[in-house]
C-alpha positions as CSV (number, residue, x, y, z in Angstrom):
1,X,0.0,0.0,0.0
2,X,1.5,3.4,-0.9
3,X,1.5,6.0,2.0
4,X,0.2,9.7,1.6
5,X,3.5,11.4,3.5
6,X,2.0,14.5,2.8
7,X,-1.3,13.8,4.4
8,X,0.4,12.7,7.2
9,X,2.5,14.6,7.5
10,X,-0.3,17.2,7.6
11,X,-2.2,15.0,9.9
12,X,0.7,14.9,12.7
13,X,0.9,18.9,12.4
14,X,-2.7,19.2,13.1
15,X,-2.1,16.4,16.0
16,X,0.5,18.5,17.1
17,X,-1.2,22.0,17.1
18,X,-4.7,20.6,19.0
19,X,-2.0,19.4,21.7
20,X,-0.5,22.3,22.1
21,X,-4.1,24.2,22.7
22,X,-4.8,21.0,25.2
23,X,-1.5,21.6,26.8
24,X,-1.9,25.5,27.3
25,X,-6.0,24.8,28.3
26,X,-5.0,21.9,30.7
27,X,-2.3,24.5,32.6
28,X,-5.2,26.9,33.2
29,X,-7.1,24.1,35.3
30,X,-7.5,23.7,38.9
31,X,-8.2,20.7,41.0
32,X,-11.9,20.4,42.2
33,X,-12.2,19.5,45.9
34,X,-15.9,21.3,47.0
35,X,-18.6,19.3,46.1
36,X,-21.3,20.1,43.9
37,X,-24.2,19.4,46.1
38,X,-24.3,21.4,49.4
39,X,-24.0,19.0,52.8
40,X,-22.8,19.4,55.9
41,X,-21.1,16.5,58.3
42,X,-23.0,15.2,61.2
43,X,-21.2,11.9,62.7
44,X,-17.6,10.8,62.6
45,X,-16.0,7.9,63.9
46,X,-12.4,7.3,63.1
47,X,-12.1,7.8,59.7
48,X,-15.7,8.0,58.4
49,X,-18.1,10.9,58.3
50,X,-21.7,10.7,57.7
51,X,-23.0,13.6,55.3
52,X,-26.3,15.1,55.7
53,X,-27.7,16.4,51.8
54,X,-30.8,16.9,52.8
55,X,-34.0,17.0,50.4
56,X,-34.7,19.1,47.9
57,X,-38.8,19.6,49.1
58,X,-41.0,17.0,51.4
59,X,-40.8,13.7,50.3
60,X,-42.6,10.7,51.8
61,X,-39.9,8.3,51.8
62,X,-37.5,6.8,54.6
63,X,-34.1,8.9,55.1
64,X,-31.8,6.9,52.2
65,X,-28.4,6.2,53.1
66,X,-25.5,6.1,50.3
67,X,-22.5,3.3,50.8
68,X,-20.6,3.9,48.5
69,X,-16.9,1.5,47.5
70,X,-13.7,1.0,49.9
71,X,-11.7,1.3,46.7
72,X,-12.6,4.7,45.2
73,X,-13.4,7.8,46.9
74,X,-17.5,9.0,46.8
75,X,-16.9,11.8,44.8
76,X,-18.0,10.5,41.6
77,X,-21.7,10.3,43.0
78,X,-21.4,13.9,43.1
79,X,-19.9,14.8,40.0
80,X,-21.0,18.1,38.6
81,X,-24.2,20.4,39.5
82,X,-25.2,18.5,36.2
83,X,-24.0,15.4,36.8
84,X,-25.0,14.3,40.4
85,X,-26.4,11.0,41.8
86,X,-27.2,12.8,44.8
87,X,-28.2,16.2,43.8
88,X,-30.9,13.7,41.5
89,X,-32.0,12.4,44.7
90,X,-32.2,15.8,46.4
91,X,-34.0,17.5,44.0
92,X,-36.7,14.5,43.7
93,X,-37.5,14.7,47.4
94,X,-35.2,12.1,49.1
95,X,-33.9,12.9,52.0
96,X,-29.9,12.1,51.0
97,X,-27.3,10.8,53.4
98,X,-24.1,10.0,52.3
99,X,-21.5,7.4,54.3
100,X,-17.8,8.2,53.5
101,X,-15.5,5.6,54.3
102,X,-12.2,8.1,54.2
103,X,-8.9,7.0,53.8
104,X,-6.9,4.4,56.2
105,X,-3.8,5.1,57.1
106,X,-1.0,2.3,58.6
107,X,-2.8,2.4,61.6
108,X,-6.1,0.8,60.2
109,X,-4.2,-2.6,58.4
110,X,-6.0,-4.6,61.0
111,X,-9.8,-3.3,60.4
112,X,-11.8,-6.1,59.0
113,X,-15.0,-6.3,57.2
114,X,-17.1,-6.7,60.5
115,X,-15.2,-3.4,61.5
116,X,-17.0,-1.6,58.2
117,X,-20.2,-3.4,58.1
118,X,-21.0,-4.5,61.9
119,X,-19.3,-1.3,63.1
120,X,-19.2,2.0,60.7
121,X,-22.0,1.4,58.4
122,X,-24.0,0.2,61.7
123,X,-23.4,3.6,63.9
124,X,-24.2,5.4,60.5
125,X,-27.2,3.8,60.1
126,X,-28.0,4.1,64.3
127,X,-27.4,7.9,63.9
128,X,-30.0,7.9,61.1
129,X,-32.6,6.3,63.1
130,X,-32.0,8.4,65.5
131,X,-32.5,11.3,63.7
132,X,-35.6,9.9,61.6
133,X,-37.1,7.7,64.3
134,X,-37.7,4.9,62.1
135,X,-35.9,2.6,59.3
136,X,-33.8,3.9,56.7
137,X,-33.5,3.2,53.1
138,X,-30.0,1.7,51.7
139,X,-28.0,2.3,48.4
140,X,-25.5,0.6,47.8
141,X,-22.8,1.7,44.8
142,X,-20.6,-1.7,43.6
143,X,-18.6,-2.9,46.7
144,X,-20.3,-0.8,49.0
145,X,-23.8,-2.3,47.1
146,X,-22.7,-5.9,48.2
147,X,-21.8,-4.4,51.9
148,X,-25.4,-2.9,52.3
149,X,-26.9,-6.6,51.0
150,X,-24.9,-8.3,53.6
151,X,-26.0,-5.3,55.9
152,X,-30.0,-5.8,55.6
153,X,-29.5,-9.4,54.9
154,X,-28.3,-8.4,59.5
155,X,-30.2,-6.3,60.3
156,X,-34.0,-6.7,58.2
157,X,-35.7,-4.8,60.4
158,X,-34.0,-1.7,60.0
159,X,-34.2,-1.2,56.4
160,X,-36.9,-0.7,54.9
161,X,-35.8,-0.6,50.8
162,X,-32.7,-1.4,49.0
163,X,-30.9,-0.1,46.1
164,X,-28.2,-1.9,44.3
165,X,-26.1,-0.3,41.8
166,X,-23.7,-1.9,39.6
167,X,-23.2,-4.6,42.1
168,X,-21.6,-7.7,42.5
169,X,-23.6,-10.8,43.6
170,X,-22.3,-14.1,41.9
171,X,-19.0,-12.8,41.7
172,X,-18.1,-16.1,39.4
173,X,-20.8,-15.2,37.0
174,X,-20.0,-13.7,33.3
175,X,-16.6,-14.3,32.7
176,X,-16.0,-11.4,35.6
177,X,-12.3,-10.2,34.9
178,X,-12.2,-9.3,38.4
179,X,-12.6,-12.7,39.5
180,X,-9.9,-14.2,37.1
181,X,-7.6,-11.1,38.2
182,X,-8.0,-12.6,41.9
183,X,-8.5,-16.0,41.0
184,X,-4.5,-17.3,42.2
185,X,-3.5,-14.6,44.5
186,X,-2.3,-15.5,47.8
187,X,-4.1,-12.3,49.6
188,X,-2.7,-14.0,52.9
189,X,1.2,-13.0,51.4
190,X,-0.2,-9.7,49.8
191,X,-2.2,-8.4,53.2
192,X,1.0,-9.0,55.2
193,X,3.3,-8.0,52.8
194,X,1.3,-4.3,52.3
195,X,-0.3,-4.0,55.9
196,X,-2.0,-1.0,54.5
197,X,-3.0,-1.8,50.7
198,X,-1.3,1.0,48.6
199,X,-3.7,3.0,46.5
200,X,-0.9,3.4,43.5
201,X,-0.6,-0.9,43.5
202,X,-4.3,-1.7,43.0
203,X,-4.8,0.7,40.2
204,X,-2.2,-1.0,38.2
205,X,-4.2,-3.8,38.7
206,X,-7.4,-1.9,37.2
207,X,-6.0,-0.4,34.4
208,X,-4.5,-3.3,33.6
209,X,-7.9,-5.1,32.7
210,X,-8.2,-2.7,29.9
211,X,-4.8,-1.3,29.1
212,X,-5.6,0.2,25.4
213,X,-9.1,1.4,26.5
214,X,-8.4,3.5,29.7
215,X,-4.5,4.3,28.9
216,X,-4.3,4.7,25.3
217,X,-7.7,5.3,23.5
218,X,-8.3,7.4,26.4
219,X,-5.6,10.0,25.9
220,X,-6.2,10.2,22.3
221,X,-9.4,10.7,22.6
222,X,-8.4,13.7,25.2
223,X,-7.0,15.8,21.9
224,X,-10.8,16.4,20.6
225,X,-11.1,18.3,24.0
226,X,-8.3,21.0,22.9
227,X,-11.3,23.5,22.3
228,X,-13.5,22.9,24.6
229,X,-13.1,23.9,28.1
230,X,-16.3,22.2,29.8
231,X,-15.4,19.1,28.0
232,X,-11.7,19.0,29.0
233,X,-12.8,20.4,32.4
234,X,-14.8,17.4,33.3
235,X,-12.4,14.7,31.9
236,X,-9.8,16.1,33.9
237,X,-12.2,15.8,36.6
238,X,-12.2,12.5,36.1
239,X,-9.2,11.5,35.9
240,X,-8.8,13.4,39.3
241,X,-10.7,11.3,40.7
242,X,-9.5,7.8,39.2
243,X,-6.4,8.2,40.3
244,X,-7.6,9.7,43.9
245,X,-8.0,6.3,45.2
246,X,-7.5,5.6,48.9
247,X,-5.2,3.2,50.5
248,X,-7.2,-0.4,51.7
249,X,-7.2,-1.6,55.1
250,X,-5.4,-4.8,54.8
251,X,-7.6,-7.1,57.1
252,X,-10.4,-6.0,55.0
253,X,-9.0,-5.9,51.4
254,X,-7.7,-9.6,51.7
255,X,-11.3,-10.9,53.3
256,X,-13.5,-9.3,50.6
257,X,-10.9,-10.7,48.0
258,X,-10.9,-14.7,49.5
259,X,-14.5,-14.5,50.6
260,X,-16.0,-12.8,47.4
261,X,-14.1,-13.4,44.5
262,X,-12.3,-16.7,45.1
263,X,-14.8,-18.1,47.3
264,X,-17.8,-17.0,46.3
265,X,-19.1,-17.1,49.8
266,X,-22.5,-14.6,49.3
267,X,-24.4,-17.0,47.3
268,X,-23.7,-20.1,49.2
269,X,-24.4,-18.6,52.3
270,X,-21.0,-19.2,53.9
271,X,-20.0,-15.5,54.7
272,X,-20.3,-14.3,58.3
273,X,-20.1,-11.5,59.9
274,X,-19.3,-12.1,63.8
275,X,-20.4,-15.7,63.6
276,X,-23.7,-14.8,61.9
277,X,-24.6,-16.1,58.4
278,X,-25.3,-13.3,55.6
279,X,-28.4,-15.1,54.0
280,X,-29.4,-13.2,51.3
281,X,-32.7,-15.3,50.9
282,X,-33.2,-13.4,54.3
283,X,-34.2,-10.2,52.0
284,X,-37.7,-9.9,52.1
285,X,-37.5,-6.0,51.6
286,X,-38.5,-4.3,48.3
287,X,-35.5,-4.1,46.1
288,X,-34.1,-2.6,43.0
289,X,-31.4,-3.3,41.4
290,X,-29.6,-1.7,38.7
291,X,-26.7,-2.3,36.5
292,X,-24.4,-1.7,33.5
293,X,-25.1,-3.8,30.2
294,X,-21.6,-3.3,28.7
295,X,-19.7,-3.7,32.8
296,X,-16.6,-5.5,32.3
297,X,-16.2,-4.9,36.2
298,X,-19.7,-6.2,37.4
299,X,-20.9,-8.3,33.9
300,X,-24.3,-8.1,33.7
301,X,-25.0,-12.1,34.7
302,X,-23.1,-11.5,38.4
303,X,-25.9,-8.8,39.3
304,X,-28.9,-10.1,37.8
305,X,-27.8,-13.1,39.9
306,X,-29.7,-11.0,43.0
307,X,-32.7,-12.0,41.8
308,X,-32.3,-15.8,42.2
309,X,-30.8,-15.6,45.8
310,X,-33.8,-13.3,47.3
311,X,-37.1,-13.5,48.8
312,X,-38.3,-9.9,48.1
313,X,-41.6,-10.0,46.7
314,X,-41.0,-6.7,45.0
315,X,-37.8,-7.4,43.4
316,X,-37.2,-4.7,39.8
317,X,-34.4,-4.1,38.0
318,X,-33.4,-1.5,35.6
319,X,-30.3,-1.6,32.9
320,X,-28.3,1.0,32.2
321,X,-26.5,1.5,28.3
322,X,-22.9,1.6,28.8
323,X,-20.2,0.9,31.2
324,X,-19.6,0.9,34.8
325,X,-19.5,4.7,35.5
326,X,-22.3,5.3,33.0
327,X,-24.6,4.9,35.5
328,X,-23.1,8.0,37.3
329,X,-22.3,10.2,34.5
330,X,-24.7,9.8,31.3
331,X,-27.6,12.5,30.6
332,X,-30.6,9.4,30.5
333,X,-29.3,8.3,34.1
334,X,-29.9,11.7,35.7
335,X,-33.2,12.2,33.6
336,X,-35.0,9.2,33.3
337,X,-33.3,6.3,36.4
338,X,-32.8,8.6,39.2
339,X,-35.7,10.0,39.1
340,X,-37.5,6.3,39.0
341,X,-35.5,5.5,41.8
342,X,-37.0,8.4,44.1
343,X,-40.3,7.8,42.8
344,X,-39.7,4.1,43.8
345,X,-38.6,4.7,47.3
346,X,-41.7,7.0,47.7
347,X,-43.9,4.5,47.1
């Protein structure tokens, strides 16, 4: 095949030129750290705070509490005034709360899933009630969507609906990369070698599930942002906040790894929590669950797998067109899901 050199060569110029706008537009940018829905905090406890949003209006339904992932940081729930999970809650009447898990330091290798699940996420929820008087409603965002099942799969009685989003339930299900990523680590060796799980290691890890995708394609695609500043704004935005990740408590990060991924322990009903069985067929409480039809980190099969293990009566699903943050940042989430979801939990 004989090559154009002048078109490319014309071709690379113009590469060149749109980088060098990108370059001067990306030096003008400043890190976000406010977030884009007002809250204030109300409860700490070591390294979490609970976050009051409040709601946008009276709305009939239970206070709803947001657990959101150990691995990432919350932010992304509240990405822009235009682009907000929970400023979609507020305005539709839901009285928001939002659990942040913070960031462990050295000190916190030893915490453990039961310290997260039968100790944080439980005094958040306590402080709630307190507030509310009565039960609360939980959603739960990936990890911290399988944390919240194993929480009201506890404690039934204090919740009275659950939201799952993008969220892991048959962990072996769909040819999960994560699982085969996991599959023949010793987490035992990694735990103690770490202590404290590195942020930096573990997104190696991530972007290494699909390199070309997030590294490459991702960057090339960055040079159509070169004149536009919203655009370029947001994707630096999020790549802020991809690379923001929080250390893992060892104890914690090696337990979820063996009892989840390996193991598959949730569906079997072998996972405890301080000797008592999570039983998901224990769910009785209206559910809906929602996921990603093009997920290469929750496939499609390992959510919809929720709706063989329960016992809720009023068990809905919704799907979502794209991939795993689509649910967070695409225009028809924020229009047409969010909005179903409060008028769900109002019902």
């Amino acid at each position: 095949m004989k090559l154009d050199s002048a078109r490319i060569a014309q071709e690379l110029d113009q590469a060149r030129q749109r980088l060098n706008r990108l370059s001067r537009a990306s030096a003008s940018l400043r890190p976000l750290r406010s977030p884009a829905t007002p809250r204030r905090a109300i409860w700490r406890c070591d390294t979490a705070t609970l976050y009051h949003y409040g709601a946008d209006g009276a709305g009939d339904a239970p206070p709803l509490l947001v657990v959101y992932s150990l691995i990432n940081r919350p932010d992304i729930l509240d990405f822009s005034p235009q682009r907000s999970m929970l400023g979609s809650l507020r305005a539709a009447g839901i009285d928001v709360y939002l659990l942040d898990w913070g960031r462990p330091g050295p000190s916190h290798r030893y915490m453990s899933l039961e310290d997260y699940i039968d100790g944080l996420l439980y005094d958040a929820v306590a402080e709630i009630r307190r507030r509310s008087g009565g039960p609360i409603s939980l959603l739960g965002v990936c990890q911290g969507g399988t944390m919240a099942l194993c929480y009201a799969a506890l404690y039934p009685e204090q919740v009275a609906k659950l939201v799952t989003v993008v969220t892991p339930v048959d962990f072996h299900a769909g040819n999960a990369s994560m699982y085969h990523l996991a599959k023949y680590v010793d987490f035992d060796r990694f735990a103690a070698a770490y202590g404290t799980i590195p942020a930096g290691v573990l997104n190696v890890a991530y972007v290494g599930l699909k390199p070309f995708r997030i590294v490459a394609q991702r960057y090339v695609d960055m040079l159509e942002f070169a004149t536009s500043p919203d655009a370029l704004a947001e994707f630096m935005r999020m790549e802020q906040w991809m690379y923001d990740s929080p250390d893992q408590a060892g104890a914690a990060f090696r337990e979820f790894a063996q009892h989840f991924y390996q193991n598959n322990d949730l569906i079997h009903g072998r996972f405890t929590i301080a000797g008592r069985p999570v039983r998901l067929d224990r769910l009785e409480l209206p559910i809906f669950n929602i996921y990603a039809n093009d997920d290469h980190l929750v496939p499609v099969p390992s959510a919809r797998a929720l709706g063989k293990h329960v016992a809720s009566r009023d068990y809905r699903e919704a799907e979502v067109a794209g991939g795993h943050l689509a649910v967070f940042v695409t225009r028809r989430a924020h229009t047409h899901l969010y909005p179903a979801v409060a008028e769900w939990l109002c019902s």
